[in-house]
C-alpha positions in Angstrom: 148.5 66.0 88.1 150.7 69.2 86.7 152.1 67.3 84.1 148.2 66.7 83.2 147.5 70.1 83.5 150.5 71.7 81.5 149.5 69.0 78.7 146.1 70.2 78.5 147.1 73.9 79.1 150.0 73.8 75.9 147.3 72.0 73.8 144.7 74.8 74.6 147.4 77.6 74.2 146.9 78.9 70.4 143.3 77.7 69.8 142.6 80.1 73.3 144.5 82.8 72.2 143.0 83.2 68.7 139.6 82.9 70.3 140.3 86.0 73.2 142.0 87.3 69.8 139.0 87.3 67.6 136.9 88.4 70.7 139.0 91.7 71.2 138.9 92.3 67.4 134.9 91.8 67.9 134.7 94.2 70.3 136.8 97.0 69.6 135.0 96.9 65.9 132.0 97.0 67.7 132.8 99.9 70.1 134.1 101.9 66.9 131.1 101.5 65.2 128.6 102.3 67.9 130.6 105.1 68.7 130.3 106.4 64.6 126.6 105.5 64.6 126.1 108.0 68.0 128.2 110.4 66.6 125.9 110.6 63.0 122.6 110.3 64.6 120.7 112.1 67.0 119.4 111.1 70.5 115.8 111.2 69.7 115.9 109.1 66.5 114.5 105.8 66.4 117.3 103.6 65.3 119.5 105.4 68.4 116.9 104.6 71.2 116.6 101.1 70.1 120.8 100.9 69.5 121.0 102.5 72.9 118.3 100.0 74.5 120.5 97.1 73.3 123.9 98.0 73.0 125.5 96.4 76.0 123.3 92.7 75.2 124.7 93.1 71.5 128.1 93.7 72.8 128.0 90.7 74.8 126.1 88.4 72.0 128.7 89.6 69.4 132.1 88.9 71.9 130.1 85.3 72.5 129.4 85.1 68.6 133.3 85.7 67.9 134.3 83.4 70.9 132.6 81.0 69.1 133.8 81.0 65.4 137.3 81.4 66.9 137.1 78.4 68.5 135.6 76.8 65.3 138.6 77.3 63.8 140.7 74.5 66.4 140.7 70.6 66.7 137.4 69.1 67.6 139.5 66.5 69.7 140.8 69.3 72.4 140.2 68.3 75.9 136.3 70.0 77.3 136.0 71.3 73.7 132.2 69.9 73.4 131.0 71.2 76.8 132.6 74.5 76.0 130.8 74.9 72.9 127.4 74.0 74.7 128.4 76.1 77.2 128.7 79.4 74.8 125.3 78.4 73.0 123.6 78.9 76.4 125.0 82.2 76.9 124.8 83.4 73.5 121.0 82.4 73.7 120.5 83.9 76.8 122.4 87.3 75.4 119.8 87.2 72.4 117.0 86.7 74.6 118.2 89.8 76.7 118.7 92.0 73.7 115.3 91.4 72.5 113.9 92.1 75.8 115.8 95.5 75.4 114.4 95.8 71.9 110.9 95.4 72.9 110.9 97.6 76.1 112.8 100.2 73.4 109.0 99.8 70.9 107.5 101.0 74.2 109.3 103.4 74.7 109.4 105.3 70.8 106.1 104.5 70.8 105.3 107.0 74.1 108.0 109.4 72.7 106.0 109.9 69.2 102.3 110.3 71.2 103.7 113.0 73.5 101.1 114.2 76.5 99.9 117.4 74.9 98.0 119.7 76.4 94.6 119.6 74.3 95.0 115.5 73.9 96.4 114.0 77.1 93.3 111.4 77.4 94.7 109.8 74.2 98.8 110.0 75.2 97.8 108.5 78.5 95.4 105.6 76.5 98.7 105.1 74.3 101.4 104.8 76.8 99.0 102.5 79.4 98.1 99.8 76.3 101.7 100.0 75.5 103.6 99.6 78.5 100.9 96.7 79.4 101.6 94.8 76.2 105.4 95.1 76.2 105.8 93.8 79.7 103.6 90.8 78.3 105.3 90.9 75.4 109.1 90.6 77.2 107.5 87.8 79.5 106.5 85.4 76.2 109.9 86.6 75.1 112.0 85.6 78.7 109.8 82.0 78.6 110.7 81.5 75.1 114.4 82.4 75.5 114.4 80.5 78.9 113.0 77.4 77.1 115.4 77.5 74.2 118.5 77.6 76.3 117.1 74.6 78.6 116.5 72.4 75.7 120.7 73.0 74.7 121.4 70.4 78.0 121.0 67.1 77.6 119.5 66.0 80.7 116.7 68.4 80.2 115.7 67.2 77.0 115.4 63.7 78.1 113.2 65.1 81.1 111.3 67.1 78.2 110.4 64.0 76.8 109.5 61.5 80.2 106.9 64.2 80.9 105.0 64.5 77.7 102.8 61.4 78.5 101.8 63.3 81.2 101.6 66.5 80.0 97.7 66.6 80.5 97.7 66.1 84.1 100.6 68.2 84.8 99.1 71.2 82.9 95.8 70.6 85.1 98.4 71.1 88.1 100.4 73.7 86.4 97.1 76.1 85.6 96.1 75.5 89.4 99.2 76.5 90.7 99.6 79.5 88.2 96.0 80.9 88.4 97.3 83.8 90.3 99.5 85.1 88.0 97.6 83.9 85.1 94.5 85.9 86.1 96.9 89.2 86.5 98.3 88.9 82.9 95.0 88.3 81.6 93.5 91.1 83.6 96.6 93.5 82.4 95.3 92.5 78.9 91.8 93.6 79.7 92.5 96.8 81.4 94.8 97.4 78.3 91.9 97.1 75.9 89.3 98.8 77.7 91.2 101.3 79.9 89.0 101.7 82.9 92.2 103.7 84.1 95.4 105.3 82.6 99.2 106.1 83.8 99.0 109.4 85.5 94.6 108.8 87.0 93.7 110.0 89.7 91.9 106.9 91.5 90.4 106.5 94.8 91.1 102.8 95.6 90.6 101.8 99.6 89.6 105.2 100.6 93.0 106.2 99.4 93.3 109.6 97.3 96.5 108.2 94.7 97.8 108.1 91.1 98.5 105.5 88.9 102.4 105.9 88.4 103.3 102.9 86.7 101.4 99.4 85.4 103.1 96.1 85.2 102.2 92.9 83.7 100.5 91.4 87.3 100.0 94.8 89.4 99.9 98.3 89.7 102.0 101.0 91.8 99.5 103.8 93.1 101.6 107.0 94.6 99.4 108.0 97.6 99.0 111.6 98.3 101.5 111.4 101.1 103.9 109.6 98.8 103.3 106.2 99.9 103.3 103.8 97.2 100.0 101.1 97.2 100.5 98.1 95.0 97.4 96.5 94.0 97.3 93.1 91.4 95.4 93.2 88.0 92.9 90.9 89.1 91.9 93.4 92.3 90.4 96.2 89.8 88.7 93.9 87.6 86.8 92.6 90.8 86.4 95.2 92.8 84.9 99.3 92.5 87.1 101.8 92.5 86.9 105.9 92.1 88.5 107.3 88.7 88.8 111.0 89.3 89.8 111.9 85.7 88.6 109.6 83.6 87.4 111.9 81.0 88.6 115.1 82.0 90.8 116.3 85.7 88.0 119.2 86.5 86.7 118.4 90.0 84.1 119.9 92.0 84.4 120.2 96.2 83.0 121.6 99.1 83.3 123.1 101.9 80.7 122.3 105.0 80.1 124.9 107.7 77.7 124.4 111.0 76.1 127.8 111.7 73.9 128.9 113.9 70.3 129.9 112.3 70.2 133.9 112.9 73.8 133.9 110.5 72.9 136.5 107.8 73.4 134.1 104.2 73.9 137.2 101.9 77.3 138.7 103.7 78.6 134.9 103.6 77.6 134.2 99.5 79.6 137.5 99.2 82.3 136.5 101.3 82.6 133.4 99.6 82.6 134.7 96.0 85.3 137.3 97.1 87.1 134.3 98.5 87.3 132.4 95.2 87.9 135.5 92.8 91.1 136.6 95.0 92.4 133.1 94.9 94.5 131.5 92.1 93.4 128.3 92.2 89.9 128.7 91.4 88.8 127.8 87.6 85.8 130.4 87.6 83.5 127.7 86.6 81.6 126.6 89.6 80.2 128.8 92.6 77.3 127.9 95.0 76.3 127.9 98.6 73.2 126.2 100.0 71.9 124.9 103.4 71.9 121.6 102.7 70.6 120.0 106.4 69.0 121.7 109.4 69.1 119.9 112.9 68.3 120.9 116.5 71.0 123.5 117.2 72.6 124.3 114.1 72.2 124.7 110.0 75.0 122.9 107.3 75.9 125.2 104.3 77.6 124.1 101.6 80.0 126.0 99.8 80.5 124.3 96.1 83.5 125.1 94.1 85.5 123.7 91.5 89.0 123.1 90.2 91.2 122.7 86.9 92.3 118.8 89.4 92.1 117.2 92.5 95.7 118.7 93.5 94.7 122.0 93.2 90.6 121.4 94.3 91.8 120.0 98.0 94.6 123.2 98.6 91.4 125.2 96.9 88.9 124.0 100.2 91.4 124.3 102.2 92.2 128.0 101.5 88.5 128.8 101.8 87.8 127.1 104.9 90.3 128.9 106.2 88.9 132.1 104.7 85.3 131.6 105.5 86.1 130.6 109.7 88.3 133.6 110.0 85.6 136.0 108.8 82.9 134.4 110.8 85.4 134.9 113.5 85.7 138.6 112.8 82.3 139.4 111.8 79.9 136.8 113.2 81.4 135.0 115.8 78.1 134.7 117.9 76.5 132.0 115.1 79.2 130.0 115.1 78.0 126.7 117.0 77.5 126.2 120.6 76.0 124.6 123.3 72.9 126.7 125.1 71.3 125.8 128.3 68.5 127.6 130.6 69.3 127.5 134.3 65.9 127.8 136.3 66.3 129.3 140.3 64.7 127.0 143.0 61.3 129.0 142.9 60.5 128.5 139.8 61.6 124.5 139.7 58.5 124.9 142.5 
């Protein structure tokens, strides 16, 4: 058995050694000349974000590329020569497969970099990085199956397996859509939501009677940050089916209220003053919307409704907040007999007689 082994390892000795040879050559070139291209270009250029996006996969597909013309160069006859070489045509598929995956997530993101989220024009920067980030996650999946597929058919025993399914390719592709409905419904629905943008990265949505944002949009679901930093992930398919609230689908101005129970001798003048002061002295109000009506009357009490607005939902709730709080503490300083209660008339024993 060592006598075996030293045989095979003397016969291996140059032909190995020229091949780890040629693979340190490979990547020291390599190293020099990513280093020279960083040094000469800057970050934000577009050749440098897709270089940096793909750098390490090249690295790796190059050292397998020179691994494999080193070992070109020896006798066909050395011992595990043939499954060596199908071995480093798997991995060097696989490496390409990865560095294209790095190369389309890079279009992604130069394509978000160049539409930045201006002030004036966020609708359209949001529009540009949702489509985009949809369609390159569907883009890297076609790209994964492809790879996947290729490197598969390099072994043998899958290729023969390849070819006893085709005659019943029909009936397994019946089974195949069943079983993949899910997640063939969600790519389809990414696709759709892409093209007509019922919502965009950054939205504010109300989905489940949760107030959230859209932070990020995959190829089969979407992660919604929740006001108290939560994170709700909902598939594709669920906002294609379903109704949901879009809070800034054409602009982030909101308007809110505030509702207040009073009794019916409150004065309304020193309250629409009060609440006008309220919204001038604060920094969150926009200055665009200002209103107060009695909106129901019951039994004991009157609702009024305090309407004001906001530049976005962030700032509308700490808005209503503030004046609520403003608006109870002055009815508790200047009017605290209208504020709701319970009244009853007690009647003595003569006159129940």
């Amino acid at each position: 058995m060592q006598d075996a082994l030293a045989e095979v390892l003397a016969v291996w000795l140059w032909p190995g050694l020229s091949a780890l040879l040629a693979v340190a050559v490979a990547h020291v070139a390599y190293r020099v000349m990513l280093a020279i291209v960083r040094r000469v270009t800057r970050p934000e250029a577009v050749a440098r974000i897709f270089l940096d996006a793909a750098a390490r996969a090249l690295g790796v597909a190059l050292a397998l590329l020179a691994l494999h013309f080193g070992l070109a160069a020896a006798p066909e006859d050395l011992p595990s020569m043939t499954v060596l070489q199908r071995i480093l045509t798997l991995l060097l598929i696989l490496s390409l497969t990865w560095a294209a995956v790095r190369c389309s997530s890079a279009i992604g993101e130069v394509i978000v970099a160049m539409n930045p989220s201006m002030k004036h024009d966020w609708r359209y920067a949001r529009k540009v990085e949702t489509q985009t980030r949809v369609l390159i996650r569907g883009l890297n999946i076609l790209i994964v199956i492809v790879g996947v597929g290729a490197a598969l058919m390099t072994i043998r025993p899958v290729q023969q397996l390849g070819t006893s399914l085709l005659a019943s390719a029909g009936v397994g592709g019946i089974i195949l859509g069943f079983a993949a409905r899910p997640v063939l419904s969600n790519l389809l629905a990414g696709v759709q939501i892409a093209l007509t943008q019922p919502f965009r990265i950054g939205d504010v949505l109300r989905v489940q009677d949760e107030w959230c944002w859209v932070e990020e949009i995959t190829a089969t679901y979407v992660v919604l940050r929740v006001w108290d930093l939560r994170r709700l992930i909902v598939p594709l398919q669920w906002f294609i089916d379903n109704p949901f609230q879009n809070w800034s689908r054409n602009n982030t101005e909101m308007m809110g209220t505030v509702t207040i129970s009073l009794d019916y001798k409150v004065p309304m003048q020193p309250l629409r003053d009060e609440f006008g002061r309220l919204l001038r002295a604060s920094a969150l109000w926009d200055g665009v919307t200002e209103n107060v009506q009695t909106v129901e009357s019951g039994e004991r009490s009157q609702q009024l409704r305090f309407l004001m607005s906001a530049t976005d939902s962030s700032i509308l709730w700490d808005l209503r907040c503030e004046i609520r709080e403003g608006l109870i503490a002055f009815l508790q300083a200047r009017y605290p007999e209208h504020l709701p209660r319970v009244r009853g008339e007690l009647l003595s024993g003569e006159a129940e007689t």
